[in-house]
MOPAC internal coordinates of N, CA, C and O (Angstrom, degrees):
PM7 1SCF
backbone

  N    0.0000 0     0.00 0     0.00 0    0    0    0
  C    1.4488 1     0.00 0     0.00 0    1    0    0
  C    1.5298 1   111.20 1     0.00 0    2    1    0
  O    1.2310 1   119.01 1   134.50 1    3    2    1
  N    1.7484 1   119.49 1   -45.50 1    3    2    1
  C    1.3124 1   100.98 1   174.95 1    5    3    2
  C    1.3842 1   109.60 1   -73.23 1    6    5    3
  O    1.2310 1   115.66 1   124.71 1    7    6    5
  N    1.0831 1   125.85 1   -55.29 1    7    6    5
  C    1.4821 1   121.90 1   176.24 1    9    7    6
  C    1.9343 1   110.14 1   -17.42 1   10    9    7
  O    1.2310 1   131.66 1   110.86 1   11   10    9
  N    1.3212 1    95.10 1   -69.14 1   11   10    9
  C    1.8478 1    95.51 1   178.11 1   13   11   10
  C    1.4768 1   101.57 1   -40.88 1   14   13   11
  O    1.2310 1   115.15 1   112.51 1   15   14   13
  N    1.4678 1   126.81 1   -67.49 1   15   14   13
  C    1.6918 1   134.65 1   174.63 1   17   15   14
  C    0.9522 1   108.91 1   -14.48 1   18   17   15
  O    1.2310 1   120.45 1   121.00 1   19   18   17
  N    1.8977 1   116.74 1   -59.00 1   19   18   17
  C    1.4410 1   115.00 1  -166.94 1   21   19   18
  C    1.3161 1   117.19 1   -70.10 1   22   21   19
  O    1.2310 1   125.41 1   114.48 1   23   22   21
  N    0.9970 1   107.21 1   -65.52 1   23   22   21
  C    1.5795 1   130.50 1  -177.16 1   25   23   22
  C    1.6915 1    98.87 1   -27.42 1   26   25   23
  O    1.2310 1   126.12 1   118.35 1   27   26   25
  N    1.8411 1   105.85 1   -61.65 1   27   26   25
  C    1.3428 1   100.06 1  -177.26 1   29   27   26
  C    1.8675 1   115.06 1   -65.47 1   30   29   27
  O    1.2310 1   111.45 1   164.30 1   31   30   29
  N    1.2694 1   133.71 1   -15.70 1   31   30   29
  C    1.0946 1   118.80 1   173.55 1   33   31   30
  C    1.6576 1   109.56 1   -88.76 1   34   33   31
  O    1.2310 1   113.02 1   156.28 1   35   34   33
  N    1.0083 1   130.79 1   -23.72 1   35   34   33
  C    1.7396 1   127.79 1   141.42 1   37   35   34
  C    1.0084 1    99.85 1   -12.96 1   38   37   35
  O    1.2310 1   123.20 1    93.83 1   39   38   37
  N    2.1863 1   111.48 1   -86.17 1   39   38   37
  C    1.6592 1    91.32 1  -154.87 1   41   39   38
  C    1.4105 1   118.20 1   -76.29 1   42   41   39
  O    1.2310 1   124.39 1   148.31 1   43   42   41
  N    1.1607 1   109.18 1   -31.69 1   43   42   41
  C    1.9679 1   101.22 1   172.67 1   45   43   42
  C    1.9171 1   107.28 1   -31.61 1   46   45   43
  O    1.2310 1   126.33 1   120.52 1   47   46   45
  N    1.3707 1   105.43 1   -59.48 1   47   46   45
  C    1.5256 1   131.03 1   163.74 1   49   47   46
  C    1.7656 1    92.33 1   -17.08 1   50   49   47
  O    1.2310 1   110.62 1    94.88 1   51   50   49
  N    0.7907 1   135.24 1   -85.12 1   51   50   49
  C    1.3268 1   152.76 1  -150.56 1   53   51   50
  C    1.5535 1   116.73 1   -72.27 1   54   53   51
  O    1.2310 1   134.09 1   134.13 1   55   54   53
  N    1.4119 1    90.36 1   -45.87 1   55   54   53
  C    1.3073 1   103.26 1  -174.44 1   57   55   54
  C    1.7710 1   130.32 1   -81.76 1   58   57   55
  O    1.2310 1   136.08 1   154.85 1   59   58   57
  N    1.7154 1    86.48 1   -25.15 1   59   58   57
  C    1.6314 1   108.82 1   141.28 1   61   59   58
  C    1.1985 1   120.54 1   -50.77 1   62   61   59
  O    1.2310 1   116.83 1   104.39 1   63   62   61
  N    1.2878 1   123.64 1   -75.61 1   63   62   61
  C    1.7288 1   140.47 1   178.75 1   65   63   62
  C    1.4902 1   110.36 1   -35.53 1   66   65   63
  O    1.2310 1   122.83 1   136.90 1   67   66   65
  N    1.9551 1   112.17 1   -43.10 1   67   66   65
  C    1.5908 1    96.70 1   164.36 1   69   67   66
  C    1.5073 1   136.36 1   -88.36 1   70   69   67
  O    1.2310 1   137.33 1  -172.94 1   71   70   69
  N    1.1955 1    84.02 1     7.06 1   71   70   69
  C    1.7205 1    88.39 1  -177.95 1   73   71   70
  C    1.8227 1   101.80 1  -100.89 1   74   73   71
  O    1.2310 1   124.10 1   163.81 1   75   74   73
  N    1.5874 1   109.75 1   -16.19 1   75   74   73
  C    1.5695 1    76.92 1   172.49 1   77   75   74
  C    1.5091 1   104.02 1   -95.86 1   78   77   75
  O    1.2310 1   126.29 1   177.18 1   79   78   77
  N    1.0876 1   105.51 1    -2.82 1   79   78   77
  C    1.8577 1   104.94 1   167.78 1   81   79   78
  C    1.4635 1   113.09 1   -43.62 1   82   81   79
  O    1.2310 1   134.76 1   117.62 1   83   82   81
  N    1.5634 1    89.05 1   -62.38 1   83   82   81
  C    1.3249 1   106.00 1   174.70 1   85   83   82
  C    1.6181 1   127.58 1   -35.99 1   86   85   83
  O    1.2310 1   136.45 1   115.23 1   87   86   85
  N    1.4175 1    85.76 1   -64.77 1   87   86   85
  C    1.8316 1    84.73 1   178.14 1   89   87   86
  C    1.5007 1   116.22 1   -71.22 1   90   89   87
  O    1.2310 1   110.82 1   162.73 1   91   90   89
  N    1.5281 1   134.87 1   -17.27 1   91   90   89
  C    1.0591 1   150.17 1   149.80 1   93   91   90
  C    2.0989 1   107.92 1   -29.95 1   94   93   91
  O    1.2310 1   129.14 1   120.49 1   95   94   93
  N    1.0292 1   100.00 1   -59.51 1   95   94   93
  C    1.5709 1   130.71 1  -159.40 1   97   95   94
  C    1.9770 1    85.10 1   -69.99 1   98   97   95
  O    1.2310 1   122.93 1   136.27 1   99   98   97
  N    1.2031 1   111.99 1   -43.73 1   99   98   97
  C    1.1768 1   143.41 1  -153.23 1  101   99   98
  C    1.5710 1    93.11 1   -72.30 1  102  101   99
  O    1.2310 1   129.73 1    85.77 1  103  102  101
  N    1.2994 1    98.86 1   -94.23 1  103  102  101
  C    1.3169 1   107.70 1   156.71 1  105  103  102
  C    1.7811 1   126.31 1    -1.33 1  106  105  103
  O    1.2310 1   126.89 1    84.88 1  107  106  105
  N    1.3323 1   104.35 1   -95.12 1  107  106  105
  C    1.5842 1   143.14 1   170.60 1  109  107  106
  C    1.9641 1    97.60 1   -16.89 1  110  109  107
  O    1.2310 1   133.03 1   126.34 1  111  110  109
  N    1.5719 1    92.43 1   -53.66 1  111  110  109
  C    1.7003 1   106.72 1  -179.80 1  113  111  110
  C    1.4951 1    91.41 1   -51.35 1  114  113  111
  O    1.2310 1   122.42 1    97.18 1  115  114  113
  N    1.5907 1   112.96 1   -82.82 1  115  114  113
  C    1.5112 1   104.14 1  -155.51 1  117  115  114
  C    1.3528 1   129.34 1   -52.09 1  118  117  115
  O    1.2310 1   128.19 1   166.19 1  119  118  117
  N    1.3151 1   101.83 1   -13.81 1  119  118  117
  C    1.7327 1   109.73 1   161.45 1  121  119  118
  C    1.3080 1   130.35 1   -48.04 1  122  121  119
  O    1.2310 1   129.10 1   125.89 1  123  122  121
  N    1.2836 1   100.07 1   -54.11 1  123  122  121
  C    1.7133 1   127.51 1  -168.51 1  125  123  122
  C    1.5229 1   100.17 1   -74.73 1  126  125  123
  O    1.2310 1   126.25 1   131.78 1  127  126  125
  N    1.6195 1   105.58 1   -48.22 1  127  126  125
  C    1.7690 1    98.64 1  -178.99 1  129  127  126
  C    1.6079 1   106.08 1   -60.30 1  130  129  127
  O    1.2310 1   119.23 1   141.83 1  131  130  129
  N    1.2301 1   119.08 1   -38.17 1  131  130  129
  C    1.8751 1   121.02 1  -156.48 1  133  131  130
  C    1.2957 1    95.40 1   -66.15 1  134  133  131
  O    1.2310 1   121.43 1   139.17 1  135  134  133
  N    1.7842 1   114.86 1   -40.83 1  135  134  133
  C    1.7346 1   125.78 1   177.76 1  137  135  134
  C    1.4884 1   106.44 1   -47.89 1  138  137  135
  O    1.2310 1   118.96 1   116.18 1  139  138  137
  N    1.0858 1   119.58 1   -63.82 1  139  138  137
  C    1.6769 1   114.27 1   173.64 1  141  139  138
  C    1.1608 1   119.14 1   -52.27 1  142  141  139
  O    1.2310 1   126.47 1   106.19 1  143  142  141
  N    1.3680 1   105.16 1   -73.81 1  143  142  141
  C    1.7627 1    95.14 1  -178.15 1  145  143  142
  C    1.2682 1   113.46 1   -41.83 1  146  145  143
  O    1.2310 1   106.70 1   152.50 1  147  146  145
  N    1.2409 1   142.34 1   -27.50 1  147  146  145
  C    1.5990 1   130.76 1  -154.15 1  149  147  146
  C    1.9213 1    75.66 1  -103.99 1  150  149  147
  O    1.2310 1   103.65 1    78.56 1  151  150  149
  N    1.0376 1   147.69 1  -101.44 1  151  150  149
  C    1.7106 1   120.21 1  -174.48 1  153  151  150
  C    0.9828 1   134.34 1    -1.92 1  154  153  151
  O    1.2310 1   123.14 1   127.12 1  155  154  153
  N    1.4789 1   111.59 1   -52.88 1  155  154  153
  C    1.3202 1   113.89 1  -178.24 1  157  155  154
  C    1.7159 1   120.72 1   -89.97 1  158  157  155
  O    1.2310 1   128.67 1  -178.79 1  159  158  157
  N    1.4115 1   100.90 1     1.21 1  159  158  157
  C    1.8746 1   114.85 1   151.01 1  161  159  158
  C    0.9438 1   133.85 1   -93.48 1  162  161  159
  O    1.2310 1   127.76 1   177.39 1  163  162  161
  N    1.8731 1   102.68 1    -2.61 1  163  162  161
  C    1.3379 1   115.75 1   170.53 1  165  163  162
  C    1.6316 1   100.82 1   -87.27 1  166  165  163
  O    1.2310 1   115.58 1   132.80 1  167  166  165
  N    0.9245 1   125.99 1   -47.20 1  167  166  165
  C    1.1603 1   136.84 1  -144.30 1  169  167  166
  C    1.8577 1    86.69 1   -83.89 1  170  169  167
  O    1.2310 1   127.54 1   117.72 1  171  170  169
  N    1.0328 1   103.10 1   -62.28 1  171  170  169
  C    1.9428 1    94.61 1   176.41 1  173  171  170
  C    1.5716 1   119.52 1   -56.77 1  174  173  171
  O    1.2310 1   119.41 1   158.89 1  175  174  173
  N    1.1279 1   118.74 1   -21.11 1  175  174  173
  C    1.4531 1   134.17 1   173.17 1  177  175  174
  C    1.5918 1   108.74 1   -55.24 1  178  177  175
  O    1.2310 1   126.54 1   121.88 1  179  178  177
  N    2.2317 1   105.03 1   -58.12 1  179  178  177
  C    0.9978 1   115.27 1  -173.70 1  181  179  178
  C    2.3249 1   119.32 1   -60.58 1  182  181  179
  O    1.2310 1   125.50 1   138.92 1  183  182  181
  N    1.2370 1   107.04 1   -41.08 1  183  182  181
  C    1.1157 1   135.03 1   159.48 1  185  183  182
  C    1.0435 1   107.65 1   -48.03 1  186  185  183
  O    1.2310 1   114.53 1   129.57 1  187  186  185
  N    1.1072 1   127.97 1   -50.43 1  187  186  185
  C    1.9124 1   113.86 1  -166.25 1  189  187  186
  C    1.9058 1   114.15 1  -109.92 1  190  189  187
  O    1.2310 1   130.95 1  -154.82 1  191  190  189
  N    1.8950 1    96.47 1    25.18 1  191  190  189
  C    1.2955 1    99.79 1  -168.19 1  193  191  190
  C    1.8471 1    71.18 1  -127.58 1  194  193  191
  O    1.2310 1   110.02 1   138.90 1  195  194  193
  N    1.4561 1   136.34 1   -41.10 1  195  194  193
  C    0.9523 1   107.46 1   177.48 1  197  195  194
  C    1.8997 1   111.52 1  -101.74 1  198  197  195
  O    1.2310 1   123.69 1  -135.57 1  199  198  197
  N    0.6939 1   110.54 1    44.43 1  199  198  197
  C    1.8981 1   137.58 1   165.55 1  201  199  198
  C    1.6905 1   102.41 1    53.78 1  202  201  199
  O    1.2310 1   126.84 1  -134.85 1  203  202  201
  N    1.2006 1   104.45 1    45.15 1  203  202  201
  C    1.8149 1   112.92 1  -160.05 1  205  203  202
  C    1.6899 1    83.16 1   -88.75 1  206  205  203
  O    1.2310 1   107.50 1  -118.29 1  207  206  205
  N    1.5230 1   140.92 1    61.71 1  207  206  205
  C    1.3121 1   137.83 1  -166.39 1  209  207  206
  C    2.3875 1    91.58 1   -64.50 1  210  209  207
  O    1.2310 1   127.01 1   123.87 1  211  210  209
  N    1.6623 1   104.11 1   -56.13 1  211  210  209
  C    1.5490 1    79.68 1  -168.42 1  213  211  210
  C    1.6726 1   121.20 1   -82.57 1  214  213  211
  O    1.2310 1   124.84 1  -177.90 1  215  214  213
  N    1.6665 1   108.32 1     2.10 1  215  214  213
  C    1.4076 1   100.92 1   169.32 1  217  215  214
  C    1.5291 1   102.80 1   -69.64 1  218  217  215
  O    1.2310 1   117.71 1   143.46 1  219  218  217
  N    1.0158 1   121.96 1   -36.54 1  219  218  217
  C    1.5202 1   121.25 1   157.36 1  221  219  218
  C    1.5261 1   147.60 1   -57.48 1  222  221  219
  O    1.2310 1   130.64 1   173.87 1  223  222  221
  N    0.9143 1    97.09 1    -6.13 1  223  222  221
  C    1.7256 1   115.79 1   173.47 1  225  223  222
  C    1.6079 1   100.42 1  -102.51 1  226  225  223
  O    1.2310 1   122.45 1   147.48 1  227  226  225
  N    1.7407 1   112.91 1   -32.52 1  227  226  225
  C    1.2591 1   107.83 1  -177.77 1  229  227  226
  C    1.4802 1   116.68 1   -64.79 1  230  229  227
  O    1.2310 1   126.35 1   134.98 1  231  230  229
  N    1.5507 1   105.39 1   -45.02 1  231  230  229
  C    1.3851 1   115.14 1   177.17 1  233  231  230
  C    1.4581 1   128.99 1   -32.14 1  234  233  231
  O    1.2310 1   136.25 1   128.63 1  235  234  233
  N    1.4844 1    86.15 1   -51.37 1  235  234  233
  C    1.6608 1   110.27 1  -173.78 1  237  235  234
  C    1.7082 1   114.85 1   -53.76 1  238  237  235
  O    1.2310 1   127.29 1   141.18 1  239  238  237
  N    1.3724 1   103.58 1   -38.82 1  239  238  237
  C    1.3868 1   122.13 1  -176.41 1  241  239  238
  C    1.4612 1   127.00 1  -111.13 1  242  241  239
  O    1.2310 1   119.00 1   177.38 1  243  242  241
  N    1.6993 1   119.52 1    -2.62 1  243  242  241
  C    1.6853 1   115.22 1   171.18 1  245  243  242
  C    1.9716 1    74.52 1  -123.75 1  246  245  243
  O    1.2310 1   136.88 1   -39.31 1  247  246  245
  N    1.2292 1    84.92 1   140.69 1  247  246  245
  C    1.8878 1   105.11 1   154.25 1  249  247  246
  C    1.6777 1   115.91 1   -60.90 1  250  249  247
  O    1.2310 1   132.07 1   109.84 1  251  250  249
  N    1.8497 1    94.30 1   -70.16 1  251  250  249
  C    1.5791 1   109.74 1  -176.24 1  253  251  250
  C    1.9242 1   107.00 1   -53.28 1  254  253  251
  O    1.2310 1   122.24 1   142.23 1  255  254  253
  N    1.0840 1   113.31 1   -37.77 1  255  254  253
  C    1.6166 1   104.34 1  -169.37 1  257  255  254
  C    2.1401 1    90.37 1   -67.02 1  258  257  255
  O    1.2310 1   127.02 1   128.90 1  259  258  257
  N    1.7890 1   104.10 1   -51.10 1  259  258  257
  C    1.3438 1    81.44 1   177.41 1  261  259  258
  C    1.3217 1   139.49 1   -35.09 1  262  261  259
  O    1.2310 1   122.09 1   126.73 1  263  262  261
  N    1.6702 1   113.60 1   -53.27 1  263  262  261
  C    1.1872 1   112.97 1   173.31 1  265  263  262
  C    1.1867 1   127.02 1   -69.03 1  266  265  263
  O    1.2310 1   109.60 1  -179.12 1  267  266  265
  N    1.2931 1   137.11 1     0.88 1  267  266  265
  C    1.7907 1   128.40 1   173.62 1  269  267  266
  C    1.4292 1    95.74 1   -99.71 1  270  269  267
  O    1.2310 1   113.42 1   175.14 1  271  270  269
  N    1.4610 1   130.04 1    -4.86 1  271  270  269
  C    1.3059 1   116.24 1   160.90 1  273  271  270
  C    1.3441 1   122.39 1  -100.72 1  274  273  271
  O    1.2310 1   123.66 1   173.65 1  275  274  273
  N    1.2335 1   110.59 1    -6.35 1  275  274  273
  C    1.6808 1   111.19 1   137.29 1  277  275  274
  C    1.2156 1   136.80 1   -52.28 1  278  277  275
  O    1.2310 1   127.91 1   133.26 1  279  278  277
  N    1.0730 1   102.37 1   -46.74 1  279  278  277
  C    1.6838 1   125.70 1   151.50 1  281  279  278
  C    1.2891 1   121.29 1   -35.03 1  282  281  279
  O    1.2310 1   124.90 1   135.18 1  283  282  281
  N    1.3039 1   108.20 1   -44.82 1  283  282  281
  C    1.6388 1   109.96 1  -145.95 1  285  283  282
  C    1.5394 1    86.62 1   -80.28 1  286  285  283
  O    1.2310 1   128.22 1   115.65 1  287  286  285
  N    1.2279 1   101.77 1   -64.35 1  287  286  285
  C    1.6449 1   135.10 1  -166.72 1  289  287  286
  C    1.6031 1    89.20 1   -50.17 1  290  289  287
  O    1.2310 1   103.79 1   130.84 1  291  290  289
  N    1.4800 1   147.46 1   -49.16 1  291  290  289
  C    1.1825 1   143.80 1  -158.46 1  293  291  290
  C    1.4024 1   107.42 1    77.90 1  294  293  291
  O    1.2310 1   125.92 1  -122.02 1  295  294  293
  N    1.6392 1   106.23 1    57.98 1  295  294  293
  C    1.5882 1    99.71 1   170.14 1  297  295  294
  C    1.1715 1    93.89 1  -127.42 1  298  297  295
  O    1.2310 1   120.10 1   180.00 1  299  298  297

């Protein structure tokens, strides 16, 4: 009977441990997304303060041009 006890507080044990992984993991994500978006509102901010309207349309639509104007800008 304790044996069963134990065993079952093991997996609770465990099954705790992945769920705050989880929200850890969870977490960690919404960081990384807020990091982009807030760059990449810098970076449209910078563009539409110096009236760069098709370096900005480009952005939207090549990846690689995005990133060398990450570059440029030092973000």
């Amino acid at each position: 009977m304790q044996e069963k006890e134990s065993r079952m507080q093991e997996k609770e044990s465990r099954i705790q441990e992945r769920e705050i992984l989880l929200l850890q993991k969870e977490a960690d994500s919404k960081k990384r997304i807020e990091k982009r978006e807030k760059r990449l509102h810098s970076l449209i901010q910078l563009l539409l303060h110096e009236n760069l309207m098709d370096d900005l349309r480009r952005v939207s639509e090549d990846a690689g041009y995005l990133e060398q104007m990450y570059q440029r800008y030092g973000l």
